[in-house]
Biotite code that builds the C-alpha atoms (Angstrom):
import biotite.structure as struc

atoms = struc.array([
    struc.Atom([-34.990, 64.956, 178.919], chain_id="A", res_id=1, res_name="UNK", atom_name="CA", element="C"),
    struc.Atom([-33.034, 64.392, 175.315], chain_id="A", res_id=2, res_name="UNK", atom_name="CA", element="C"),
    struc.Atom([-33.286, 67.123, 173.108], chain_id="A", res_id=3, res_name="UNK", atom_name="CA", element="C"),
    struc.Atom([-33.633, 69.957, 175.871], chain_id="A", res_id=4, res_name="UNK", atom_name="CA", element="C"),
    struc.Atom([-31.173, 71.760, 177.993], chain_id="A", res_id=5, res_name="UNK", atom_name="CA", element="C"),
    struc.Atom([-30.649, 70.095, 181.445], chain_id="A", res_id=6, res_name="UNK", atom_name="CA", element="C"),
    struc.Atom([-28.371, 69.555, 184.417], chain_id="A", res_id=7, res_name="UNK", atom_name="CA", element="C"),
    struc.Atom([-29.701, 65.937, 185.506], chain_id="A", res_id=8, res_name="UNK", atom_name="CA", element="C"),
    struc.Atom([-29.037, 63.577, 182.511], chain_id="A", res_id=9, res_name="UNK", atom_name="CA", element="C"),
    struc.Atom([-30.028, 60.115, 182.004], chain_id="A", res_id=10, res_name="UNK", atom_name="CA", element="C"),
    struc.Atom([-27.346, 58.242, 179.708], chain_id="A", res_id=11, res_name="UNK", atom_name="CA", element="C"),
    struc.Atom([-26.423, 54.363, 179.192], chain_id="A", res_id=12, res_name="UNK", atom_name="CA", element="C"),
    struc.Atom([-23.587, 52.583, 180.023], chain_id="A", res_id=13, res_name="UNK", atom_name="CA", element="C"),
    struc.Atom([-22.230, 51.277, 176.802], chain_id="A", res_id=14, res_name="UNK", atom_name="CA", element="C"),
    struc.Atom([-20.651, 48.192, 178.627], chain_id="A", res_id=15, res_name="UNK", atom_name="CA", element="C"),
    struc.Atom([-23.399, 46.481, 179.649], chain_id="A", res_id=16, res_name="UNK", atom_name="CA", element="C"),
    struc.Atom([-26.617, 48.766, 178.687], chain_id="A", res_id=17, res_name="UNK", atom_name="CA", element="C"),
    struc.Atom([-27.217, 50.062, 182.626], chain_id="A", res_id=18, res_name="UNK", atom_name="CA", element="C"),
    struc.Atom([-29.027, 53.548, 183.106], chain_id="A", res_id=19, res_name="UNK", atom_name="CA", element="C"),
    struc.Atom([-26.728, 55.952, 184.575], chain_id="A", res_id=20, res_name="UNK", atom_name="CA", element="C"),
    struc.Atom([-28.051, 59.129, 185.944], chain_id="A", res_id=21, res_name="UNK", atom_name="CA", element="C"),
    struc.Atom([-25.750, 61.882, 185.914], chain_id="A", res_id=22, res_name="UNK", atom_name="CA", element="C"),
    struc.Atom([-25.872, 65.246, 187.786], chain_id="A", res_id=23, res_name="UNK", atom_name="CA", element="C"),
    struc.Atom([-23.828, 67.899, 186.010], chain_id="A", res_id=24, res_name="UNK", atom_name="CA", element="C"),
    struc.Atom([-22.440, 70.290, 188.447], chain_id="A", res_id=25, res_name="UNK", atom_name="CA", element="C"),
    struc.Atom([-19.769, 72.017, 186.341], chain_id="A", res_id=26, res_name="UNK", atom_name="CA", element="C"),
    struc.Atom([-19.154, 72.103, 182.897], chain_id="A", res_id=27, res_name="UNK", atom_name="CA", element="C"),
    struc.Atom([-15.551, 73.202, 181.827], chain_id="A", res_id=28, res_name="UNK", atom_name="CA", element="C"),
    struc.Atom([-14.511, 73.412, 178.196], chain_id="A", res_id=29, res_name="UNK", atom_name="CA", element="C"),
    struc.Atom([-10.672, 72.642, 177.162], chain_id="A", res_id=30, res_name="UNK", atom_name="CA", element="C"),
    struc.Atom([-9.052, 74.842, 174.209], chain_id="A", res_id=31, res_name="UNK", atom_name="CA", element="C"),
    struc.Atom([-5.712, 74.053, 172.200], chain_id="A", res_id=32, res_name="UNK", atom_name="CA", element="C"),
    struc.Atom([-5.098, 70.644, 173.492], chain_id="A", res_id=33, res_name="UNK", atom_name="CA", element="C"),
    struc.Atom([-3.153, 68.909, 171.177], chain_id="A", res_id=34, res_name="UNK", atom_name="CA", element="C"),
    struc.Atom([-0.220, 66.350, 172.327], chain_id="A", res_id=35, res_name="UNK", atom_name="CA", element="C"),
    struc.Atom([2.329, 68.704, 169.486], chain_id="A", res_id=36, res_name="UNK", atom_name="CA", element="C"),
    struc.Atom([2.600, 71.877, 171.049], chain_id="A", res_id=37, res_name="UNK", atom_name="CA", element="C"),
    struc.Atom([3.914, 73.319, 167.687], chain_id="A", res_id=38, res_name="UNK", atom_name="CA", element="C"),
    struc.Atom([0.853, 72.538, 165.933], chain_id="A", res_id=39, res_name="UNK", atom_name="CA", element="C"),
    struc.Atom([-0.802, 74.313, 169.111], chain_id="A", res_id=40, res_name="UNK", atom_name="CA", element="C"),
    struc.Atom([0.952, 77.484, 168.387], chain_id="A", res_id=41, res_name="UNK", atom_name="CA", element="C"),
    struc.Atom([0.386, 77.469, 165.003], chain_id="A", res_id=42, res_name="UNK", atom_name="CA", element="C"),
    struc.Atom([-3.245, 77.191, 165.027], chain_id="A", res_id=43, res_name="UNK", atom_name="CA", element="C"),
    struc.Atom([-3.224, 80.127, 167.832], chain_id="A", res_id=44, res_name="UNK", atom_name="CA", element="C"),
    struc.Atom([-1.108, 82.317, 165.290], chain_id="A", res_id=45, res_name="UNK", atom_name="CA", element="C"),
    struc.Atom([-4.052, 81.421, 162.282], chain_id="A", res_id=46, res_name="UNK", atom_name="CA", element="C"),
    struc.Atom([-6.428, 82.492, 164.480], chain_id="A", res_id=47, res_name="UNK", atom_name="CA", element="C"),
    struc.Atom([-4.547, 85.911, 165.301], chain_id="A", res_id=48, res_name="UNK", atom_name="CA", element="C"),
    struc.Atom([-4.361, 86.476, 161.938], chain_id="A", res_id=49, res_name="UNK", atom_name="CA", element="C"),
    struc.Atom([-7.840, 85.719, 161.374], chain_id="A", res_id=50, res_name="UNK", atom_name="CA", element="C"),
    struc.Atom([-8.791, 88.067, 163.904], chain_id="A", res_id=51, res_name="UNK", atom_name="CA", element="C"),
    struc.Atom([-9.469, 85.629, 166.877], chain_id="A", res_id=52, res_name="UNK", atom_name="CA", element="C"),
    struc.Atom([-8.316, 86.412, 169.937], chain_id="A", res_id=53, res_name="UNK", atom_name="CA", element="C"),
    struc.Atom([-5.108, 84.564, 171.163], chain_id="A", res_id=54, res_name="UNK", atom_name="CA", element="C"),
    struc.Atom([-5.790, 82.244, 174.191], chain_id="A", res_id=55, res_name="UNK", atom_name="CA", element="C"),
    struc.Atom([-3.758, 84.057, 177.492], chain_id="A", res_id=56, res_name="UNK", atom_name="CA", element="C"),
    struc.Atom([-2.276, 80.270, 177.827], chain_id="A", res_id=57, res_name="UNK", atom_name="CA", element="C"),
    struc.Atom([-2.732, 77.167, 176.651], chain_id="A", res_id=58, res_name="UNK", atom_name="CA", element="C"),
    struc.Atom([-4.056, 74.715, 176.943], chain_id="A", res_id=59, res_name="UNK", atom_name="CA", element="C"),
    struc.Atom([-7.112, 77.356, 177.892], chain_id="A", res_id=60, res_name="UNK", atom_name="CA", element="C"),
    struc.Atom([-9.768, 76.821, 179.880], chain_id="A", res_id=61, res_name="UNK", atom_name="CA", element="C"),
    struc.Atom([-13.903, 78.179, 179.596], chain_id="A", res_id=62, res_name="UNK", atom_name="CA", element="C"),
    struc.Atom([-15.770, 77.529, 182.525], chain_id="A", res_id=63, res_name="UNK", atom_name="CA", element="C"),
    struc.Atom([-19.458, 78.163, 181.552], chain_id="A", res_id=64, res_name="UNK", atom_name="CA", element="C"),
    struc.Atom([-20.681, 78.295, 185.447], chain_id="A", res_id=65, res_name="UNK", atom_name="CA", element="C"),
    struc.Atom([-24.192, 79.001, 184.146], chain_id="A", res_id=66, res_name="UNK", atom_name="CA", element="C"),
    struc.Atom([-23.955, 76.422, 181.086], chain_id="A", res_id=67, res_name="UNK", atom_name="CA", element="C"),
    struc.Atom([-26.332, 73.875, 180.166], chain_id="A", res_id=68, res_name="UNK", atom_name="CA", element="C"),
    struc.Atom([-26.097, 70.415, 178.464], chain_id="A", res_id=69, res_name="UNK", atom_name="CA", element="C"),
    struc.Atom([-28.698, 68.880, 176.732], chain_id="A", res_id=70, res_name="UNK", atom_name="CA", element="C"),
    struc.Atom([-28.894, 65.165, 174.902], chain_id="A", res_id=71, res_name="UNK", atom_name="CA", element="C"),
    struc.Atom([-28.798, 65.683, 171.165], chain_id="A", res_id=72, res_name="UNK", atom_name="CA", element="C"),
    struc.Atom([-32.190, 67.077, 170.065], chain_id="A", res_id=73, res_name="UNK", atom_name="CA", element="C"),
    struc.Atom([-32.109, 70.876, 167.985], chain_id="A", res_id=74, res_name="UNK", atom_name="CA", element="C"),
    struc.Atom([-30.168, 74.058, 168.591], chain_id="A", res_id=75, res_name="UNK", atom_name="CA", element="C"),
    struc.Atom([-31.881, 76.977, 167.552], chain_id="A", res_id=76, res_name="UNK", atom_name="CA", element="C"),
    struc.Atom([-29.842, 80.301, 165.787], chain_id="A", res_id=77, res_name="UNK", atom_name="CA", element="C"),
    struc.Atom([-28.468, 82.244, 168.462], chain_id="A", res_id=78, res_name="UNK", atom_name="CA", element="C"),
    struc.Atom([-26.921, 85.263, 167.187], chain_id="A", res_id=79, res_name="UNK", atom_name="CA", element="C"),
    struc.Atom([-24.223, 84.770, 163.711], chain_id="A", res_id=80, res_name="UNK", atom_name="CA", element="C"),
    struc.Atom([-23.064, 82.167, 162.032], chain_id="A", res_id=81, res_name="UNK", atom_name="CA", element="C"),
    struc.Atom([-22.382, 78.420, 164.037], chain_id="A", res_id=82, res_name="UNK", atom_name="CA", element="C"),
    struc.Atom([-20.841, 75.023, 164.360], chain_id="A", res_id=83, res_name="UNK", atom_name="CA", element="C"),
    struc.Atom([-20.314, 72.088, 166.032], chain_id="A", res_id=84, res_name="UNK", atom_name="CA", element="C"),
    struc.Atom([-17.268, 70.674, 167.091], chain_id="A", res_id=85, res_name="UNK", atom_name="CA", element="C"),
    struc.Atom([-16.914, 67.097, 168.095], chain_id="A", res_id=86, res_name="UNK", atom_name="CA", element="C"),
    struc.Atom([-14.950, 66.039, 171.219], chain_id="A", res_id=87, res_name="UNK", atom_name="CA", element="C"),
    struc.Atom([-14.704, 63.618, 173.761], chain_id="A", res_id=88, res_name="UNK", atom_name="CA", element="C"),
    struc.Atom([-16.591, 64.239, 176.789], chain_id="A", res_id=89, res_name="UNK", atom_name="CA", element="C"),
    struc.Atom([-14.954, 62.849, 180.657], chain_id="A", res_id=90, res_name="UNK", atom_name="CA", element="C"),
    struc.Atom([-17.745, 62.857, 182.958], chain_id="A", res_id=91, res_name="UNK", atom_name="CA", element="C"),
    struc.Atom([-16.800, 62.166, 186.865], chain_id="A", res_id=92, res_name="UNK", atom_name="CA", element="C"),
    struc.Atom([-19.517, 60.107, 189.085], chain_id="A", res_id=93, res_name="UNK", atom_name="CA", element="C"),
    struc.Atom([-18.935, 59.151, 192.206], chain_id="A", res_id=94, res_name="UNK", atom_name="CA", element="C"),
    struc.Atom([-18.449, 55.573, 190.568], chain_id="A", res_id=95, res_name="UNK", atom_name="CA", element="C"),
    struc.Atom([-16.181, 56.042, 188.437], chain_id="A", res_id=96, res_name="UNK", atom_name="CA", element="C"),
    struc.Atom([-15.104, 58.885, 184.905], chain_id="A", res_id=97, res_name="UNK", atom_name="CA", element="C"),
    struc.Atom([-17.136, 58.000, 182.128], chain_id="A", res_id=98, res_name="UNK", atom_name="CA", element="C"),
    struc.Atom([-16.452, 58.912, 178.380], chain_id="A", res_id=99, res_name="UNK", atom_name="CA", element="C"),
    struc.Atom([-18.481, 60.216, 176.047], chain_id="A", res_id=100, res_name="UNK", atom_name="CA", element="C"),
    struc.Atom([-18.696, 62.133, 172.438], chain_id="A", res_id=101, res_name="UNK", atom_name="CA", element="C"),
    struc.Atom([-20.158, 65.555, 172.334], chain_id="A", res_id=102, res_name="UNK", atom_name="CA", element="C"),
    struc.Atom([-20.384, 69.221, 170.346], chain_id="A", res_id=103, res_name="UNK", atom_name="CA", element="C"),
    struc.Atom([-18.933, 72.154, 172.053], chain_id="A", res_id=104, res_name="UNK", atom_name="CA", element="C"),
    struc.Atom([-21.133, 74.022, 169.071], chain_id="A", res_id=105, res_name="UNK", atom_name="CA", element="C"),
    struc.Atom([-19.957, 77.785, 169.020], chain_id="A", res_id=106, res_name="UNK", atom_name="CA", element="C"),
    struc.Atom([-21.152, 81.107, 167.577], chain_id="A", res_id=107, res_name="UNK", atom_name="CA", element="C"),
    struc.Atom([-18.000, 81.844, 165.406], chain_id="A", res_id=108, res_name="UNK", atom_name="CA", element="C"),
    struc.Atom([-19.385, 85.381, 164.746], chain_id="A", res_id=109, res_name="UNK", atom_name="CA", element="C"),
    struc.Atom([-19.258, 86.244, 168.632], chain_id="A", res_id=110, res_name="UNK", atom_name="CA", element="C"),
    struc.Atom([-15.567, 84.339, 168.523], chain_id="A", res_id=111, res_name="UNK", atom_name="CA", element="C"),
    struc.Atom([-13.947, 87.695, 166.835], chain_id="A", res_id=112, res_name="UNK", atom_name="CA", element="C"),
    struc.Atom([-14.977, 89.567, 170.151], chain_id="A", res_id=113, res_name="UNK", atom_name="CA", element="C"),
    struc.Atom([-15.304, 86.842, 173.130], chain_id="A", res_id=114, res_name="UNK", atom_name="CA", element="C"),
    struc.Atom([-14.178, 83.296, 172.879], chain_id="A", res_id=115, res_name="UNK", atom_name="CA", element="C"),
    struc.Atom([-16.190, 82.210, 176.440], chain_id="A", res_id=116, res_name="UNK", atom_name="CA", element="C"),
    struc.Atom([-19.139, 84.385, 174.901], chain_id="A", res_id=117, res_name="UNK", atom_name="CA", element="C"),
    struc.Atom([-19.347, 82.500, 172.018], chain_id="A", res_id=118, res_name="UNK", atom_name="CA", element="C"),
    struc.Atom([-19.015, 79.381, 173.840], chain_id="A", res_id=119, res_name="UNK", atom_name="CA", element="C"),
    struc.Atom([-21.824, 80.232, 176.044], chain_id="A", res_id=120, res_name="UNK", atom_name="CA", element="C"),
    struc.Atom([-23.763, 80.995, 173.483], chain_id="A", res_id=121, res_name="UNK", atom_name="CA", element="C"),
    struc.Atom([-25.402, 77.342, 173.065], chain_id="A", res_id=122, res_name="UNK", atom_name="CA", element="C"),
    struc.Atom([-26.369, 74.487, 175.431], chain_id="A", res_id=123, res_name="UNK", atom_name="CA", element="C"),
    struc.Atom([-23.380, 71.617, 174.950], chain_id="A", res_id=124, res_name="UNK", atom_name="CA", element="C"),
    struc.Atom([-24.250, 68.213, 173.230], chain_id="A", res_id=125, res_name="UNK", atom_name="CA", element="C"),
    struc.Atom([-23.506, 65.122, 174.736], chain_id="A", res_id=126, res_name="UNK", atom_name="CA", element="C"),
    struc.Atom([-24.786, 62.102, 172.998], chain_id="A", res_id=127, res_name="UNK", atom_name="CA", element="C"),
    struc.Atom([-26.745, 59.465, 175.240], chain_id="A", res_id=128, res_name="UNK", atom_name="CA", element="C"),
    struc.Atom([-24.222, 56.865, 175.432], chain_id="A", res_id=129, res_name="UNK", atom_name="CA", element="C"),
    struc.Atom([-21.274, 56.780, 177.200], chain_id="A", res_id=130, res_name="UNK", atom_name="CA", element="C"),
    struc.Atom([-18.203, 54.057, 178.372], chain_id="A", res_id=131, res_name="UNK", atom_name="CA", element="C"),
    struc.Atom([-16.066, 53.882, 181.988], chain_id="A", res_id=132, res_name="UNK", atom_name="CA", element="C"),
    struc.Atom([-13.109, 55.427, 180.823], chain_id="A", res_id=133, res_name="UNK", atom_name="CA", element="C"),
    struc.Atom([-11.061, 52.185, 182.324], chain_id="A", res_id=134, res_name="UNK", atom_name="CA", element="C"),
    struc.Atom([-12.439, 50.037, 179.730], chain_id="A", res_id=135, res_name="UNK", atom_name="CA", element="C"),
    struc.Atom([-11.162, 52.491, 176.802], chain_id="A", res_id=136, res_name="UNK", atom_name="CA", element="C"),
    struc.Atom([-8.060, 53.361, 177.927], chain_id="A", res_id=137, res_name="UNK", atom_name="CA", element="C"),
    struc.Atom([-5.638, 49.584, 177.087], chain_id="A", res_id=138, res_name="UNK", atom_name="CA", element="C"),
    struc.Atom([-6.760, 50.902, 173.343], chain_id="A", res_id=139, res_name="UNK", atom_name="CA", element="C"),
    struc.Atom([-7.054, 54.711, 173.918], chain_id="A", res_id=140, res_name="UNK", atom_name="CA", element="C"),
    struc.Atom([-4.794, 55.956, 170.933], chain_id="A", res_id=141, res_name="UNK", atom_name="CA", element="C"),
    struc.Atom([-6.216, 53.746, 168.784], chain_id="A", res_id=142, res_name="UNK", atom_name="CA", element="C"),
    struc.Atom([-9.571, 55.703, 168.560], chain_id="A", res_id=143, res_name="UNK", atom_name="CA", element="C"),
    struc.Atom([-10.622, 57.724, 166.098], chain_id="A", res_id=144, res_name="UNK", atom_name="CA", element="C"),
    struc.Atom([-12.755, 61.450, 166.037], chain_id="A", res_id=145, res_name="UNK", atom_name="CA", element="C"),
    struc.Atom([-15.279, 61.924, 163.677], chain_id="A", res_id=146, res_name="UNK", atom_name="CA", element="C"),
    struc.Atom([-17.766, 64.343, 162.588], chain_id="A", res_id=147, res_name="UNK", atom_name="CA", element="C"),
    struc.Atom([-20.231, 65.044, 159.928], chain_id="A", res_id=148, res_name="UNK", atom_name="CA", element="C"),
    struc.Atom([-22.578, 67.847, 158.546], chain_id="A", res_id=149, res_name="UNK", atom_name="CA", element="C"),
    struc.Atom([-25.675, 67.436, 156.522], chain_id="A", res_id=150, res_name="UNK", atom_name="CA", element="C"),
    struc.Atom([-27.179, 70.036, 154.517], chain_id="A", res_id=151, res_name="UNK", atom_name="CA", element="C"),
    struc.Atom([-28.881, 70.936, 151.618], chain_id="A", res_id=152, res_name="UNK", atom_name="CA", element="C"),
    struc.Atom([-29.147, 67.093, 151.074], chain_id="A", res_id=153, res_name="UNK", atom_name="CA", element="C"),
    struc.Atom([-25.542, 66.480, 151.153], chain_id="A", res_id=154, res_name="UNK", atom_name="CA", element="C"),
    struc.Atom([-23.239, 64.655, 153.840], chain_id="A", res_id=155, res_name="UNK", atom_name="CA", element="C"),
    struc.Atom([-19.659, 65.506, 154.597], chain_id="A", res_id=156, res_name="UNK", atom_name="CA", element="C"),
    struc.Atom([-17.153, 64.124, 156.483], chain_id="A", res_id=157, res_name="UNK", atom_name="CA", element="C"),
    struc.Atom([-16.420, 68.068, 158.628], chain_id="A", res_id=158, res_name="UNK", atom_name="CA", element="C"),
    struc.Atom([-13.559, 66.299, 161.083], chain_id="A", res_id=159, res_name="UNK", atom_name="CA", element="C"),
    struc.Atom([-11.337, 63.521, 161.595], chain_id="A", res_id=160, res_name="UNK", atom_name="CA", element="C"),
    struc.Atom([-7.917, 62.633, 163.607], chain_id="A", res_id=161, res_name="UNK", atom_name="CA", element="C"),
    struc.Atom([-6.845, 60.324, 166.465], chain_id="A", res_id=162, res_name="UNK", atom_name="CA", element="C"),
    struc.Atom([-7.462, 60.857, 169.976], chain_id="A", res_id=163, res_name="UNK", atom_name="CA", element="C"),
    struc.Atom([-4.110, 60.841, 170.388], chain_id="A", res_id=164, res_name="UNK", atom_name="CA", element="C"),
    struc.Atom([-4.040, 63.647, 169.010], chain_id="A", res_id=165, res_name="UNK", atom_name="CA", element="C"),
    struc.Atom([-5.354, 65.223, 171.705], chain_id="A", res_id=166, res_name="UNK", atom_name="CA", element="C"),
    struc.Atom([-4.161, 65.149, 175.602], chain_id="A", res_id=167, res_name="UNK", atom_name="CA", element="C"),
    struc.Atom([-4.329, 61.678, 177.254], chain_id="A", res_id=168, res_name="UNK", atom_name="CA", element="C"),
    struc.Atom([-7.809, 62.097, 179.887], chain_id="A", res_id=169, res_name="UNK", atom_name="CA", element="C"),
    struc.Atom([-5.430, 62.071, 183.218], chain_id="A", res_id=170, res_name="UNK", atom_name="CA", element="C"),
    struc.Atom([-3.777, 64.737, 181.927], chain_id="A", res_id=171, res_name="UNK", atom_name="CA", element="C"),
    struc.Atom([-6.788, 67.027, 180.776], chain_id="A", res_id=172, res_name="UNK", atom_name="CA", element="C"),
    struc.Atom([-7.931, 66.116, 184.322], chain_id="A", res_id=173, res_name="UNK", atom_name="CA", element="C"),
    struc.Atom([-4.559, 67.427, 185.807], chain_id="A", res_id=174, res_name="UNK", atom_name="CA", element="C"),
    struc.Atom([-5.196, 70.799, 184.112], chain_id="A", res_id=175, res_name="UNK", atom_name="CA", element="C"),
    struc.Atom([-7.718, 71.494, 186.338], chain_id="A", res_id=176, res_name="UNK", atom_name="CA", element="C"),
    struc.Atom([-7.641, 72.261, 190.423], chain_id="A", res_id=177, res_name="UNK", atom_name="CA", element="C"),
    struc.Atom([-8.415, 68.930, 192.909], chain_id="A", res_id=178, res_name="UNK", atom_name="CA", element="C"),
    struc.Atom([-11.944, 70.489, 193.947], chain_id="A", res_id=179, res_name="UNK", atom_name="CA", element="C"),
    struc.Atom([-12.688, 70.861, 190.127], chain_id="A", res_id=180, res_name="UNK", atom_name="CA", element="C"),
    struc.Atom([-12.059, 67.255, 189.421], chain_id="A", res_id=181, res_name="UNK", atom_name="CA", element="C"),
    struc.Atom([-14.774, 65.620, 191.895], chain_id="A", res_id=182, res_name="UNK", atom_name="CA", element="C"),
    struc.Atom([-18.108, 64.426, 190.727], chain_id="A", res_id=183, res_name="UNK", atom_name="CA", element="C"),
    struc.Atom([-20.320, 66.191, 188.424], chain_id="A", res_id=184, res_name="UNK", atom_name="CA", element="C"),
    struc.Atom([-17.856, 67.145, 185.858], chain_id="A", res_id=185, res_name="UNK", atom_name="CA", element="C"),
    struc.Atom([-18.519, 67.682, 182.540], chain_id="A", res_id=186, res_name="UNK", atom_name="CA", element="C"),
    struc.Atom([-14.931, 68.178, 180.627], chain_id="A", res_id=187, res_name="UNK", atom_name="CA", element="C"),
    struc.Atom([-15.282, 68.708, 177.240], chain_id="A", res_id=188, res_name="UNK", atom_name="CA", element="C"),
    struc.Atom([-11.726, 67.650, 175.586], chain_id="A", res_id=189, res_name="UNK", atom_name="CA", element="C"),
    struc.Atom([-10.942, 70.474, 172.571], chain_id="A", res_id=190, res_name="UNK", atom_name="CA", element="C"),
    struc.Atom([-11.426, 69.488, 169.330], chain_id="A", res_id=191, res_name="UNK", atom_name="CA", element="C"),
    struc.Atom([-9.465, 68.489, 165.745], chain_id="A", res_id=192, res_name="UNK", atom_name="CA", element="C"),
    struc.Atom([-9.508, 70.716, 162.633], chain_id="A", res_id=193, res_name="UNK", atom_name="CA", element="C"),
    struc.Atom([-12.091, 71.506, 160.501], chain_id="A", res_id=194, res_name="UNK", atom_name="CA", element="C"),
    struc.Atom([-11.468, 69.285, 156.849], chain_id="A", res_id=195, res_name="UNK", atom_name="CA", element="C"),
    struc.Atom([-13.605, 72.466, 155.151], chain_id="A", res_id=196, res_name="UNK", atom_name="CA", element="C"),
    struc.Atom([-15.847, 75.434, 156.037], chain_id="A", res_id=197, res_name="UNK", atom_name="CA", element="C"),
    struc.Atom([-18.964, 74.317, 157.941], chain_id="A", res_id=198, res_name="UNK", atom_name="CA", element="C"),
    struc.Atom([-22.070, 75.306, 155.984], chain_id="A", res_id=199, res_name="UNK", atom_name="CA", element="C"),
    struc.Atom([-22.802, 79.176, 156.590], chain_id="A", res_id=200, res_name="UNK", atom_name="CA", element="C"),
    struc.Atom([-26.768, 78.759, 155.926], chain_id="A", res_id=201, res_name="UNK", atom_name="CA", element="C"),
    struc.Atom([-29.741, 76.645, 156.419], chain_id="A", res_id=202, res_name="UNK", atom_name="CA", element="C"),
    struc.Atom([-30.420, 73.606, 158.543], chain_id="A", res_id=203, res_name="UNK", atom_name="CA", element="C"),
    struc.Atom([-27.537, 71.403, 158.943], chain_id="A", res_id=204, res_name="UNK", atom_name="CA", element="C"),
    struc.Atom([-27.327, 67.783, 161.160], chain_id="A", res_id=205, res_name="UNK", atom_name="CA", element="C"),
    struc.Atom([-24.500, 67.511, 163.228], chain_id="A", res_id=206, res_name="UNK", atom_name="CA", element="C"),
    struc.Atom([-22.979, 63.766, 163.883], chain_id="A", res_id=207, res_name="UNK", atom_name="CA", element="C"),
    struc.Atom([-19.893, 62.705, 165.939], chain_id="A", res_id=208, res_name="UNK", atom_name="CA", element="C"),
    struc.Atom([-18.583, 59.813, 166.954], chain_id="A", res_id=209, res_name="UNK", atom_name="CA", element="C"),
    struc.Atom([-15.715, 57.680, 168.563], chain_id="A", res_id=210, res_name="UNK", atom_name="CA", element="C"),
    struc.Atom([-14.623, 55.069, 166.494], chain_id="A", res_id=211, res_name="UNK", atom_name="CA", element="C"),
    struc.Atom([-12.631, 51.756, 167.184], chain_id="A", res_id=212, res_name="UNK", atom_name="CA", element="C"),
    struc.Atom([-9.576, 50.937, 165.172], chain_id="A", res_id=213, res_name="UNK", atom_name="CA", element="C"),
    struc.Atom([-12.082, 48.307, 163.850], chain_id="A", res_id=214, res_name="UNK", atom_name="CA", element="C"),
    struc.Atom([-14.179, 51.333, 162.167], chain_id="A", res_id=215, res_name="UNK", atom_name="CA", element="C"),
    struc.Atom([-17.219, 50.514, 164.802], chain_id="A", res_id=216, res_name="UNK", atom_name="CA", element="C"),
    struc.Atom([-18.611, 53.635, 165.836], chain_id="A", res_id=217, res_name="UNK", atom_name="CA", element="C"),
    struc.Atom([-19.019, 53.240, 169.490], chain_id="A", res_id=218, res_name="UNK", atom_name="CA", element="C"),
    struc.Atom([-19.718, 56.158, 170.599], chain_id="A", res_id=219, res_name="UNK", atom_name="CA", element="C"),
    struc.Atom([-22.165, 59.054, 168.817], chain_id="A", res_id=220, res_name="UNK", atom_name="CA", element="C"),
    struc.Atom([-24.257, 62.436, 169.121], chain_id="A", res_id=221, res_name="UNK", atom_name="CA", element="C"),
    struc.Atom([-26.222, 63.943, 166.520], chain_id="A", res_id=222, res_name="UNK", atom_name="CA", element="C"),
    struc.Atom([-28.486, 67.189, 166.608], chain_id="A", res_id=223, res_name="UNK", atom_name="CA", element="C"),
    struc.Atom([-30.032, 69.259, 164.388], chain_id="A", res_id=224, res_name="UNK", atom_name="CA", element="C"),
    struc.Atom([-28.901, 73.437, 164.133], chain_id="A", res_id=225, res_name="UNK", atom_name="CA", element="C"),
    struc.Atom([-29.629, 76.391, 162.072], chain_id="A", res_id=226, res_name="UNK", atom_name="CA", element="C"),
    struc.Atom([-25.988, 77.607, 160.406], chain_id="A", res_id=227, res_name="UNK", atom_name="CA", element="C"),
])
């Protein structure tokens, strides 16, 4: 059911507009996954000196066993401050790996002391939408990330970048053991920097979306939250 936490999803293809019902057995969560491991290593020092914990390794890995993923809808306050973070979402069915765009949103209070705790914190987004990965992938690095947050009556553009800045989807699969990879998967990709602070109060909309070098938005999730 959209806008409520779930394991059993009903999305669409965006190909040709068939239902697709999707059982989500695992949901795993990829951290520092940018293609330039420099600019990796320099986000993980920022966040040291920020306070964050420093991944073990990276790329990193949260496996939220107990998770849950709902289709766009509200996220109410959890704990401190939040916010979303847009990313591409690989989801395995038997069929074939689907793509779609989604909001790992995060308590960024709870981040100081636990990164998986603040991950767990809130269901993930996934928008209702989604594309076999085969028909993306002749124009994959040609895509674009986006994101936007709405509050107080104002819009702003919170992230952009290239997928390709981000690892290919064969290789985010290869990060994870063969009997992780089967069907049910949920692999949420890591995200791209924030372009400003996300709002600290109020009600906020989060959007994201995949864009085609075209600027068509082909891909999107929205959801309301309390900052």
């Amino acid at each position: 059911m959209d806008g409520s936490p779930s394991r059993h999803l009903t999305l669409t293809n965006g190909a040709d507009g068939s239902p697709i019902g999707f059982a989500v057995r695992r949901i795993v969560l990829a951290g520092y996954t940018g293609r330039d491991r420099a600019t990796v290593q320099r986000h993980v020092d920022e966040l040291r000196e920020q306070g964050v914990p420093a991944p073990s390794q990276t790329p990193e890995l949260y496996r939220i066993e107990d998770g849950a993923i709902q289709i766009g809808g509200s996220l109410k306050r959890a704990g401190g401050w939040s916010s979303g973070e847009v990313e591409f979402v690989l989801l395995v069915a038997p069929e074939m790996t689907y793509v779609g765009v989604g909001s790992d949103h995060t308590d960024r209070d709870r981040e100081r002391a636990s990164m998986i705790e603040a991950k767990r914190a809130y269901p993930k987004i996934l928008g209702s939408v989604v594309w076999p990965l085969e028909a993306l992938l002749p124009d994959w690095d040609g895509l674009t990330l986006r994101s936007w947050v709405s509050g107080a009556g104002e819009r702003r553009l919170y992230q952009e970048g290239s997928v390709a800045s981000i690892m290919a989807p064969q290789d985010l699969l290869a990060l994870l053991e063969r009997d992780e990879r089967g069907p049910g998967l949920a692999l949420y990709s890591g995200t791209l920097p924030a372009l400003e602070l996300a709002p600290e109060r109020g009600r906020c909309l989060f959007e994201g979306a995949i864009v085609t070098p075209r600027g068509q938005a082909l891909i999107t999730c929205e959801y309301t939250y309390e900052a």
